[in-house]
N, C-alpha and C positions, 0 to 999 in steps of 0.2 A: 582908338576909334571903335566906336558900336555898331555892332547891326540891328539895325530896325527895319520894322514892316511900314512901309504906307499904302494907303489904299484910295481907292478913288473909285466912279466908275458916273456912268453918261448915258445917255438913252437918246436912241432914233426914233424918227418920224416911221420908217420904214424897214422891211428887209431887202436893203439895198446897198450893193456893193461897193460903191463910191460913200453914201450915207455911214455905211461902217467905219471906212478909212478914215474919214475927216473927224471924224465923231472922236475917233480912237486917237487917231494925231493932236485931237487939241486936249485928250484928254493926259496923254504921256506928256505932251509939250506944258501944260500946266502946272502938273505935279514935280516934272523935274524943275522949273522955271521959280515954284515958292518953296521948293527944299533946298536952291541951290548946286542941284547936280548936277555931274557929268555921265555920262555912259561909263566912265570909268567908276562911280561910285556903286554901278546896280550889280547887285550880285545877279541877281532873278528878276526875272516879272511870271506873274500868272494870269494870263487873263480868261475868263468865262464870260460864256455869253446866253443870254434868255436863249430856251430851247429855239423859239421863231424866227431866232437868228440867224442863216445859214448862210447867206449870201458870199463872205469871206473870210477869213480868220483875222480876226483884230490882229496877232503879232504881225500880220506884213506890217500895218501899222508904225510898228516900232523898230522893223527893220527900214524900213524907209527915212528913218530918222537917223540912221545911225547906230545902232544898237546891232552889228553883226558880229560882235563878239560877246553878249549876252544871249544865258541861255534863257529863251522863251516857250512857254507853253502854252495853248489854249484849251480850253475843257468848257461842256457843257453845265449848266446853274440846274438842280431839279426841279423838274416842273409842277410850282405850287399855283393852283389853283387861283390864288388872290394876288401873285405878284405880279409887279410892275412889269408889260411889255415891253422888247426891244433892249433890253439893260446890256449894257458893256461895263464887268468888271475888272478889274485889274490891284493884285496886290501885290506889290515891289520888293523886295530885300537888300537892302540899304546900307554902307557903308559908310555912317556920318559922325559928326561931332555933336550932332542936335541933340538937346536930351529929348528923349519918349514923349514930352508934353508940348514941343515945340516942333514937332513932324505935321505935317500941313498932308489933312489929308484931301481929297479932290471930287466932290460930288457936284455935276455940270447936269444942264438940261433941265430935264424932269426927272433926272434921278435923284436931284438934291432933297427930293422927298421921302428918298430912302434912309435918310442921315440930315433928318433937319436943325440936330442940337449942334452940327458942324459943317453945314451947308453952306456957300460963300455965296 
């Protein structure tokens, strides 16, 4: 079994604390959902969020799902001037059989325009 990275990430309407949650929930729920995982597979997640984002920390997100025995971190994205508002990242540490080229990575919303050669 290999460890790999997946990555994903999602963008709000707003900095709003519910907006966060769901945003975040469908965006963990997606990525484990086309990798096939379990919480047993995630070594990590990391998620960042656009500095304007304060309202919650995306991991409750993923404790709410189950992931209370994965370790979670959230950290702040720097703030460049030209990027995309409201953005929810998260990059995972993966325990799978997938090879490297068959890891589904997960850009929802309006951040699919952050990653449009892999945008779904």
């Amino acid at each position: 079994m290999a460890v790999r990275a997946v990555r994903g990430a999602t963008q709000t309407e707003a900095d709003d604390r519910e907006q966060i949650l769901a945003a975040t929930t469908e965006l963990v729920s997606e990525v484990m959902g086309r990798n096939g995982l379990t919480t047993d597979d995630v070594i990590s997640v990391l998620f960042t969020a656009t500095p304007d984002l304060t309202a919650e920390f995306p991991a409750l997100a993923a404790r709410k799902l189950g992931f209370s025995e994965v370790p979670l971190l959230c950290a702040s994205e720097i703030a460049v001037p030209h990027a995309l508002p409201r953005v929810i990242r998260l990059m995972a540490h993966i325990e799978t059989d997938l090879p490297r080229a068959d890891v589904q990575h997960v850009y929802l919303r309006g951040a699919t325009a952050l990653r449009i050669d892999i945008a779904q």
